[in-house]
C-alpha positions in Angstrom: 15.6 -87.6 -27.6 15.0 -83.9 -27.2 13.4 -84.8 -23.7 17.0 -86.3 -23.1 18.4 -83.3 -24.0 16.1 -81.5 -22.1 17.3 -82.7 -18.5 20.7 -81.4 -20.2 19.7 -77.6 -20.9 18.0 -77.6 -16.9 21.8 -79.1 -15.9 23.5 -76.6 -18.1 21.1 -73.8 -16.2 21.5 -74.8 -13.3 25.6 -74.8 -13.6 25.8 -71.4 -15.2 23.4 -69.7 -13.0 24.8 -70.7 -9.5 28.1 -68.9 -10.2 27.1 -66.4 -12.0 23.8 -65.5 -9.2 26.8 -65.6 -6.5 28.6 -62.7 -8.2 25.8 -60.8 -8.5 25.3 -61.5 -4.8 28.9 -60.8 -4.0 28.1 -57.5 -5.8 25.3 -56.6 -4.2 26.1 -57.4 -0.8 29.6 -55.5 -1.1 27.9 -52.7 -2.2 25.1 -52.9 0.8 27.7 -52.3 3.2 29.5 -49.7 1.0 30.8 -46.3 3.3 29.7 -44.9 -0.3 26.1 -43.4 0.4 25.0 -44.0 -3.1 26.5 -47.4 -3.8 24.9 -48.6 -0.8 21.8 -47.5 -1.7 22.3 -49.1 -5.0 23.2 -52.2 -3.5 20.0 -51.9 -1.0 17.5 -51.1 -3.4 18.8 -53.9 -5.9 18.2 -56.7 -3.3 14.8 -55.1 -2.1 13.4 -54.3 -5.4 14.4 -57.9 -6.5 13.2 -59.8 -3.4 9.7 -58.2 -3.0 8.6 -59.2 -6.6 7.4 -62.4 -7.2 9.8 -64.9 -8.9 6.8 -65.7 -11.4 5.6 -61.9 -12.7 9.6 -60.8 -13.0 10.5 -63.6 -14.6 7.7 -62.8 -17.3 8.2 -59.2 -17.4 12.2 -59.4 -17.1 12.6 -61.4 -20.3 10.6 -58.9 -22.5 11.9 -55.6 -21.0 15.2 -57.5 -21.4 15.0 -57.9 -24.9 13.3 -55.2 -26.1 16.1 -53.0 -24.5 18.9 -54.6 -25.7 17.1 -54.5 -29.3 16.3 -50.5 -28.9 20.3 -50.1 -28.1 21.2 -52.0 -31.1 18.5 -49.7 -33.4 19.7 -46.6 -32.4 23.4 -47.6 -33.2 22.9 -49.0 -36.4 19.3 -47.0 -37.8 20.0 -43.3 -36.7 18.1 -42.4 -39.5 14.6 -44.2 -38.5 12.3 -41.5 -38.5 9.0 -43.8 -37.3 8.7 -44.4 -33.5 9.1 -47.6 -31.7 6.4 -47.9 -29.3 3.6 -48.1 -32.0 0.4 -48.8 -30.0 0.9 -52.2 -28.3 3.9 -53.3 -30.5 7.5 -52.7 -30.2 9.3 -51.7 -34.0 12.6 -51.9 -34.3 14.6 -52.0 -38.3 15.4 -55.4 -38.9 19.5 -55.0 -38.6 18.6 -54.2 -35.1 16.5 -57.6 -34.2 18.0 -60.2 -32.1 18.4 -62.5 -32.9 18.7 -61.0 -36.5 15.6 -62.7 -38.5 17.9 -65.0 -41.1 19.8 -66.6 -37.7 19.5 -70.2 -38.0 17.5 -71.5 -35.3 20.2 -72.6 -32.4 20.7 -69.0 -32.3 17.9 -68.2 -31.5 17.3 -71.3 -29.1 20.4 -70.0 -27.6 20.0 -66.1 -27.8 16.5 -67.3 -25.6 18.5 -70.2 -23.2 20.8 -66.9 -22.6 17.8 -64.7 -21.3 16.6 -67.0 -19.1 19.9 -67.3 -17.5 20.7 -63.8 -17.1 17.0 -63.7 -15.6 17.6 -66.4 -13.2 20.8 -64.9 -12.0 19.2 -61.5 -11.5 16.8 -62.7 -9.4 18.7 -64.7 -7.5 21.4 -62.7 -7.4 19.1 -60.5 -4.8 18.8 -63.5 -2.5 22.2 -64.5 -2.6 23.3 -60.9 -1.9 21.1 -60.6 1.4 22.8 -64.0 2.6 26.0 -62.8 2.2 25.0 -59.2 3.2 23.8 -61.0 6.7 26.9 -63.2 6.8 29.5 -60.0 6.3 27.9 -58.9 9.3 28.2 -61.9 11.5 31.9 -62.0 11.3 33.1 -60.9 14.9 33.4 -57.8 14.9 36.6 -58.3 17.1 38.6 -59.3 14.6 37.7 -57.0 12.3 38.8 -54.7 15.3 42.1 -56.2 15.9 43.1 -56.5 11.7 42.6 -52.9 12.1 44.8 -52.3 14.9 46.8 -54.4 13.2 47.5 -52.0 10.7 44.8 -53.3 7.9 42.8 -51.2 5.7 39.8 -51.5 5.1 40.0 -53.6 1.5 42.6 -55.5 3.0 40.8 -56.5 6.4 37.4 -57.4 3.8 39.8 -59.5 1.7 41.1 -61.3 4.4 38.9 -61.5 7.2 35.4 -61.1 6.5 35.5 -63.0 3.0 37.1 -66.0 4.3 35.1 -66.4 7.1 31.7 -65.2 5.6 31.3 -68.7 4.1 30.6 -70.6 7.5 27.7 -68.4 7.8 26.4 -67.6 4.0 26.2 -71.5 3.4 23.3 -72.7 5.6 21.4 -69.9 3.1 22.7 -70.7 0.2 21.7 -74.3 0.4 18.6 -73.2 0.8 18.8 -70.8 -2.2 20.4 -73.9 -4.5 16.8 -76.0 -3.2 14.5 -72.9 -3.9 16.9 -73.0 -8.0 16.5 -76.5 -7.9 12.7 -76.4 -8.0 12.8 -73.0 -9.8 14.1 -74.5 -13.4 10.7 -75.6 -14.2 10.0 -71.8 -14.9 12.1 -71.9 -18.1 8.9 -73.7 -19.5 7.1 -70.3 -19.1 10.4 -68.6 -20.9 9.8 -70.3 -24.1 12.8 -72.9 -23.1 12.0 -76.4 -24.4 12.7 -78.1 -20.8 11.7 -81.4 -19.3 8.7 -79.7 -18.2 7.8 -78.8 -21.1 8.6 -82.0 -23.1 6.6 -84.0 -20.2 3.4 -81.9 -21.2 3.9 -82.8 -25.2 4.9 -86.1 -25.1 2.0 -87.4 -22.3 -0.5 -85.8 -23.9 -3.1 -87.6 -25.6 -3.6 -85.2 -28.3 0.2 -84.7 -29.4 -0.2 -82.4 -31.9 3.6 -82.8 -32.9 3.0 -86.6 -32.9 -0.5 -87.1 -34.4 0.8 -90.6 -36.2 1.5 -92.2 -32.5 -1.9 -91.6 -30.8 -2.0 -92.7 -26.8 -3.9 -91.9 -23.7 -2.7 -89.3 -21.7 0.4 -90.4 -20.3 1.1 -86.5 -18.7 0.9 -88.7 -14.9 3.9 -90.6 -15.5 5.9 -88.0 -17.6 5.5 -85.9 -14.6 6.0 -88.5 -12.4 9.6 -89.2 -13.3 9.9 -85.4 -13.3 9.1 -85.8 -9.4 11.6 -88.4 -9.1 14.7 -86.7 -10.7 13.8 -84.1 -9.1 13.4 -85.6 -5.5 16.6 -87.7 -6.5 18.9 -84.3 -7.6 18.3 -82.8 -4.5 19.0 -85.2 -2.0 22.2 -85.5 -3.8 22.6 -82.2 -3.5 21.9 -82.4 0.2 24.5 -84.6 0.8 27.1 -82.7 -1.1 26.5 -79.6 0.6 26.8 -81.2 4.0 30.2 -82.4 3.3 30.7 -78.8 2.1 29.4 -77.1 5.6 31.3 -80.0 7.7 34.8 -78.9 5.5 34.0 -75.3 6.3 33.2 -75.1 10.0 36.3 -77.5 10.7 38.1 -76.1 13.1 36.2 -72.5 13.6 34.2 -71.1 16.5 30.7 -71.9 15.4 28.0 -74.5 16.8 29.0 -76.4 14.6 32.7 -76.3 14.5 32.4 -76.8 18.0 29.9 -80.1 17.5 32.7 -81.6 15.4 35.5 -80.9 18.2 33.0 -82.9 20.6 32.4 -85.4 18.5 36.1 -86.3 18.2 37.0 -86.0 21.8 
């Protein structure tokens, strides 16, 4: 059963992390193309920093750095008095009010304190994806009506509220499918995270040994586990495929694209 569950928690990633990745993205992307020097840079650095690390090493080091920060926050609120230092050699000490989860939490918390990491890590890191699509598709708005809402009378938050965000979509989505794909394959990762996931439940329920399970001895089934792994996951994304194509062929309807302009072919 907690396999069963398991395809739930990647489900449950996977809807929490797309939205939230895209307002990060939004973020960052607005704040690339900032007049403000330093809010662009901000914006800039974020999706460079994030992009030229691989998904693998900040995913392990995010986590920790994650949680050790929001722990030494917590201690220096509520122990001002602490007089012994926190780094001590390879170990990170913190008084016990300030753990988190706090040590007598029952143990959903902390499965959920931990599902909770991973998602803010997730959406961090593709955040910085989704912010250079959308960075690229601000940009490919014509710049001719961007120069007529202005002679229009527009300002500037008013022509990015109205023009450029509207129209961005037709050319962020062909990138952000992608980016959906590259989370798609990406949950597996939440085995490395400490997440019980399908991936992980595959690996302890084919094994031979089944050190959870040592009443029910069997060969090692880890082939087929993974197997249907491959299959949901094959299955998941052609469904996705075909969503997101009705999606783009909603979108470019009736706009001044290739493909806007295929459709107006294809129904003369």
């Amino acid at each position: 059963m907690n396999m069963y569950w398991a395809f739930g928690t990647v489900l449950l990633l996977l809807a929490i992390t797309a939205p939230v990745s895209l307002a990060f993205g939004f973020g960052g992307a607005s704040a690339a193309r900032s007049q403000a020097t330093p809010l662009r840079w901000i914006g800039k650095t974020y999706i460079a920093i994030v992009r030229g690390i691989p998904d693998i090493a900040f995913f392990l080091f995010f986590v920790i750095a994650l949680d050790q920060a929001f722990e030494y926050i917590r201690h220096k609120v509520k122990c001002p008095d602490w007089d012994e230092p926190i780094r001590q050699g390879s170990d990170f000490v913190v008084c016990t009010a300030a753990k988190l989860p706090l040590g007598n939490a029952p143990q959903w918390i902390h499965e959920i304190y931990g599902f909770s990491l991973a998602v803010l890590t997730f959406a961090i890191v593709f955040g910085a994806f989704a912010a250079n699509v959308l960075f690229g598709a601000m940009q490919a708005v014509p710049k001719g009506q961007i120069e007529t809402a202005e002679a229009y009378g527009m300002t500037r938050r008013q022509t990015f509220w109205r023009i450029i965000v509207p129209q961005m979509w037709v050319y962020a989505l062909p990138g952000l499918s992608n980016l959906w794909m590259v989370l798609i394959k990406a949950t597996p990762l939440l085995f490395l995270l400490g997440v019980e996931d399908i991936v992980y439940w595959a690996r302890e329920l084919g094994s031979a040994q089944r050190p959870n399970f040592t009443d029910y001895p069997h060969a090692d089934w880890r082939m087929w586990y993974f197997g249907a792994l491959l299959v949901f996951y094959l299955c998941f994304t052609k469904l996705s495929e075909i969503v997101l194509d009705r999606i783009m062929a909603r979108l470019t309807r009736g706009q001044a694209t290739a493909a806007g302009e295929a459709q107006r072919k294809a129904a003369a």
